[in-house]
C-alpha positions as CSV (number, residue, x, y, z in Angstrom):
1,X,0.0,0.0,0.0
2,X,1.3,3.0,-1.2
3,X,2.5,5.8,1.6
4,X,-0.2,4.6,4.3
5,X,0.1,4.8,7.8
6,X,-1.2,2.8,10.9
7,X,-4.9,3.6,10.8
8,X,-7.3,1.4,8.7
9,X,-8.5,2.3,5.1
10,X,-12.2,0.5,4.6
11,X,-14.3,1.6,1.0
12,X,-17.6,0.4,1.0
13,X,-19.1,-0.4,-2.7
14,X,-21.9,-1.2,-5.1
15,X,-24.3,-0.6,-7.2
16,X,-27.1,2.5,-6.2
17,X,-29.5,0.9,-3.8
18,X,-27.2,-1.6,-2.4
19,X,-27.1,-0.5,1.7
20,X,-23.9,1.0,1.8
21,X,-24.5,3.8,4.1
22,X,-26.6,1.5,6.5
23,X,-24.0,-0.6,6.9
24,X,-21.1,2.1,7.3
25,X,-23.0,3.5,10.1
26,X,-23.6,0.2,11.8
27,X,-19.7,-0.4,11.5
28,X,-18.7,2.9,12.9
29,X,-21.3,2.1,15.7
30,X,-20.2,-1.2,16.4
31,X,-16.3,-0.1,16.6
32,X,-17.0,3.4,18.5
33,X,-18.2,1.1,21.2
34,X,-14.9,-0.6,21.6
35,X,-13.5,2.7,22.0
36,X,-11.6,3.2,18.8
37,X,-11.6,6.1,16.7
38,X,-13.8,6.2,13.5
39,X,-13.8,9.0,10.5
40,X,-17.2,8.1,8.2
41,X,-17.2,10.3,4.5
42,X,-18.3,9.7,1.6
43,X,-17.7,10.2,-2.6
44,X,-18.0,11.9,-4.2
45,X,-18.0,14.8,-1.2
46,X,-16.2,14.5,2.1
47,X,-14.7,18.2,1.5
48,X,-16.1,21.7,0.8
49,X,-15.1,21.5,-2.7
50,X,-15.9,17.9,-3.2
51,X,-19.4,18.6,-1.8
52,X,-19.9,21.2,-4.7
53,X,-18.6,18.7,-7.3
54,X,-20.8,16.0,-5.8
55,X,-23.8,18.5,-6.5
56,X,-22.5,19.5,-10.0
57,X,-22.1,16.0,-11.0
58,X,-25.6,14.3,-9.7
59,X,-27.9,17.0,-9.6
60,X,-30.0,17.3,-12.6
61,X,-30.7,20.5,-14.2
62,X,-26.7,21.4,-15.2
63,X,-26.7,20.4,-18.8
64,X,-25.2,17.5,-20.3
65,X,-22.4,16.2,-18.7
66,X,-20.5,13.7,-20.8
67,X,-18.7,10.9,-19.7
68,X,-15.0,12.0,-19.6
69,X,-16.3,15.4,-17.9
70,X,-17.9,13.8,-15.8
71,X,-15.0,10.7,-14.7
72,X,-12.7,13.8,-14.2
73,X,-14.9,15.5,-12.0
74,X,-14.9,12.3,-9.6
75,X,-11.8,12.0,-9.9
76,X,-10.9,16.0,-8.7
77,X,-13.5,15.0,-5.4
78,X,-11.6,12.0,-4.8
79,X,-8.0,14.1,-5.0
80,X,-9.5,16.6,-3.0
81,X,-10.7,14.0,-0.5
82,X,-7.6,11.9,-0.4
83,X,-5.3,15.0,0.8
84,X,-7.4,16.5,3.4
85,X,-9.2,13.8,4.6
86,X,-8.6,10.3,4.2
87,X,-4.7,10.5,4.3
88,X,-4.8,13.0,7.4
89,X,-6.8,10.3,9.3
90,X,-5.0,7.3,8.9
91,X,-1.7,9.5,9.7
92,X,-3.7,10.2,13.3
93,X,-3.9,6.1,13.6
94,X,-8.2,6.4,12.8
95,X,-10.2,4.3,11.2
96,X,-11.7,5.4,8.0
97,X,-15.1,4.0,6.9
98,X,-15.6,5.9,2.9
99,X,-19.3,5.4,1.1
100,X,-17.5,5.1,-2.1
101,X,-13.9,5.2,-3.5
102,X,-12.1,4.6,-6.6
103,X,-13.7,0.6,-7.3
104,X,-16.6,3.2,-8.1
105,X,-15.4,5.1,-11.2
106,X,-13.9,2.7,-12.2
107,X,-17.3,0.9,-12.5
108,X,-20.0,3.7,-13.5
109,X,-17.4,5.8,-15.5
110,X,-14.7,2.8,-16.7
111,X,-17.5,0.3,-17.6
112,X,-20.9,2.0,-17.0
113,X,-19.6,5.0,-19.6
114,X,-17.6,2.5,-21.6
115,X,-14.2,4.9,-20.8
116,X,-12.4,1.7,-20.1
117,X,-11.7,0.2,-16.9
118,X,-8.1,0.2,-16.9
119,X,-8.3,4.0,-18.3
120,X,-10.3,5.4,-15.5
121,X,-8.3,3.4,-12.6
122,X,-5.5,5.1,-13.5
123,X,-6.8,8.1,-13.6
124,X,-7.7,8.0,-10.1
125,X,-4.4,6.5,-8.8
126,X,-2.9,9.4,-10.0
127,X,-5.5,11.5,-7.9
128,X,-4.9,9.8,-5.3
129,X,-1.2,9.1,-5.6
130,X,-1.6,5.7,-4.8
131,X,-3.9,5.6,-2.0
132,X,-5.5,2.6,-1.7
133,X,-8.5,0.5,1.2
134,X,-7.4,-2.2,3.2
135,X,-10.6,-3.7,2.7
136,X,-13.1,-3.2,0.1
137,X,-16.8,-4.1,1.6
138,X,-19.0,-4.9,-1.9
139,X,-22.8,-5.2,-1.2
140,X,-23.7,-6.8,-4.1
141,X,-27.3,-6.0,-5.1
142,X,-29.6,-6.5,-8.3
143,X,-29.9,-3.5,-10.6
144,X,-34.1,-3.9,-10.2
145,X,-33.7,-4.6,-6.2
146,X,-31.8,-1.8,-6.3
147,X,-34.2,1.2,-7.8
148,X,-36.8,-0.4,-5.7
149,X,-35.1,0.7,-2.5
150,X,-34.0,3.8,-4.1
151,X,-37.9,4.8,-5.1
152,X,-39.6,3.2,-1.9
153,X,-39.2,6.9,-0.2
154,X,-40.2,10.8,-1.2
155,X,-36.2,11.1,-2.9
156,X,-36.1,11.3,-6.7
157,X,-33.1,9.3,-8.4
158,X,-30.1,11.6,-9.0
159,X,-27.8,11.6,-12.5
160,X,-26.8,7.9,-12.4
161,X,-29.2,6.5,-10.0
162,X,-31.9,7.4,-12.9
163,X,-29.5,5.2,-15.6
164,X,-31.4,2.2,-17.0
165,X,-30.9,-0.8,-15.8
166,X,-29.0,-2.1,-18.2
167,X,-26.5,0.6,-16.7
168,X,-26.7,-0.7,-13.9
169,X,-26.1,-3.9,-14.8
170,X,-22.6,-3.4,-16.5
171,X,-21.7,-1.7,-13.2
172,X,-22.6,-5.0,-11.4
173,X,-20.8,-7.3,-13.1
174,X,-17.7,-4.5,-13.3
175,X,-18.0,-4.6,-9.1
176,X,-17.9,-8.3,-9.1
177,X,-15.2,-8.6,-11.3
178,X,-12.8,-6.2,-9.6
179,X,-13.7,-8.3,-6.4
180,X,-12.3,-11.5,-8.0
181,X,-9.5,-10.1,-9.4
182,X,-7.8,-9.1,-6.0
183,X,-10.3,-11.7,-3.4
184,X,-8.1,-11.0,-0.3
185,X,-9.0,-7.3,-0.4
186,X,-12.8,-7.9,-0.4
187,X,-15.6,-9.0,1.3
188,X,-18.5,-9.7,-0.9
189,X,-21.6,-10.0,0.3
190,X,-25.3,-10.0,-1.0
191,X,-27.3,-7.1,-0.2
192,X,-30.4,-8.9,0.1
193,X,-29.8,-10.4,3.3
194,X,-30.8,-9.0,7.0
195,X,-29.5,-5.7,7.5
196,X,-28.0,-7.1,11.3
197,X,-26.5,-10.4,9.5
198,X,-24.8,-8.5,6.9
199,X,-23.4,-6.1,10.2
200,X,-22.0,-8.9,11.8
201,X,-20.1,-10.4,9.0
202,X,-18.5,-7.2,8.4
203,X,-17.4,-6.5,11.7
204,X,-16.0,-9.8,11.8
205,X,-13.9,-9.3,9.0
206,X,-12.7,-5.9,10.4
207,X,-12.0,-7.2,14.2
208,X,-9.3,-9.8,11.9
209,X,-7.8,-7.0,10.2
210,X,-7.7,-4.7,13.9
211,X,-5.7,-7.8,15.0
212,X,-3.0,-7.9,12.8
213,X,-2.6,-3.7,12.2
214,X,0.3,-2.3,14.3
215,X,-1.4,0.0,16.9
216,X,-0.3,3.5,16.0
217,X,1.0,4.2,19.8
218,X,2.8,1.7,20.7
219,X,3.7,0.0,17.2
220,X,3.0,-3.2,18.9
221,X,1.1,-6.1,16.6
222,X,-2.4,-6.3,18.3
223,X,-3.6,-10.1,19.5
224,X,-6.7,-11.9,20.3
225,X,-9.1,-8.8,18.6
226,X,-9.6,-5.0,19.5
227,X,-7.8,-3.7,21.5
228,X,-10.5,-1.5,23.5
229,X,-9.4,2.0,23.6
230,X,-6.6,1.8,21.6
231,X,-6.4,2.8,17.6
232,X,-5.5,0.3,15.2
């Protein structure tokens, strides 16, 4: 991992729909408890600028927005949100919990927008310089089970949310198929299931990574789980 430091990097992903920010809450909940320090953001956003992009970029009502206008603009959030944020963070030993990182332009802009996959990602490696998640959390949902969640309240769909299906397809099976390229730095998991089971399973997967992440005080290897009170 490219100039990290002692804290812990988690991105959660998927397709629109898929539970991400229920789940990222229940996470930060879960390990708050045990005393350790948690940063949640999200993407695109997480900084005054990247808040304005976010709007500029989803909102409708801005004029067309092609595709490469529109992958560059994610990627100028995520820049913006890698240096004064995320990087900041894990310097200070915290753990950050993102709604969204790079997996995702890659997917909606890379495949979704047919800029190419490989073309996008290093795009946003450049952005980022490097800066990559311990652990990418992918909540894998069904393009139709999706917009039904995403309609069920008073919200209208933004930009990409209101893509066809067949979008949202491609963007599926682009998730999936970063997740089995690199299967050690994922945790797949089916959206569909209980909202608490899917909570549990994640923070299982996190406590194993809080055990083997040198705590940032005493540079000591953590054993047996969290360590309560200390930062990973």
């Amino acid at each position: 991992m490219s100039n990290q430091s002692a804290g812990l990097f988690i991105a959660f992903e998927g397709g629109d729909g898929a539970g991400k920010s229920t789940q990222a809450a229940k996470l930060a909940e879960a390990l708050e408890r045990r005393g350790l320090s948690v940063l949640r953001t999200r993407e695109p956003g997480g900084t005054p600028i990247g808040e304005k992009l976010r709007s500029l970029v989803l909102d409708h009502g801005h004029g067309h927005i092609d595709a490469h206008t529109e992958a560059l603009i994610f990627a100028a959030s995520r820049a913006a949100h890698a240096v004064q944020v995320i990087r900041p963070a894990l310097e200070r030993g915290e753990i950050v919990l993102t709604d969204r990182y790079i997996d995702s332009s890659v997917a909606y802009q890379g495949a979704g927008r047919d800029l190419g996959m490989d073309a996008v990602r290093s795009l946003n490696e450049w952005a980022t310089s490097g800066l990559q998640p311990h652990l990418t959390v992918l909540l894998d949902v069904e393009p139709q089970v999706g917009r039904t969640r995403r309609t069920a309240g008073d919200a209208a769909e933004d930009r990409l949310e209101s893509e066809a299906d067949e979008f949202h397809s491609r963007i599926r099976e682009a998730f999936l198929g970063l997740a089995a390229l690199r299967p050690g730095s994922y945790l797949v998991l089916p959206a569909s299931r209980p909202v608490d089971e899917l909570a549990a399973d994640i923070l299982e997967r996190v406590e194993a990574l809080l055990a083997a992440v040198p705590d940032s005080r005493t540079g000591a290897v953590a054993a047996g789980g969290v360590q309560g009170g200390s930062t990973p």
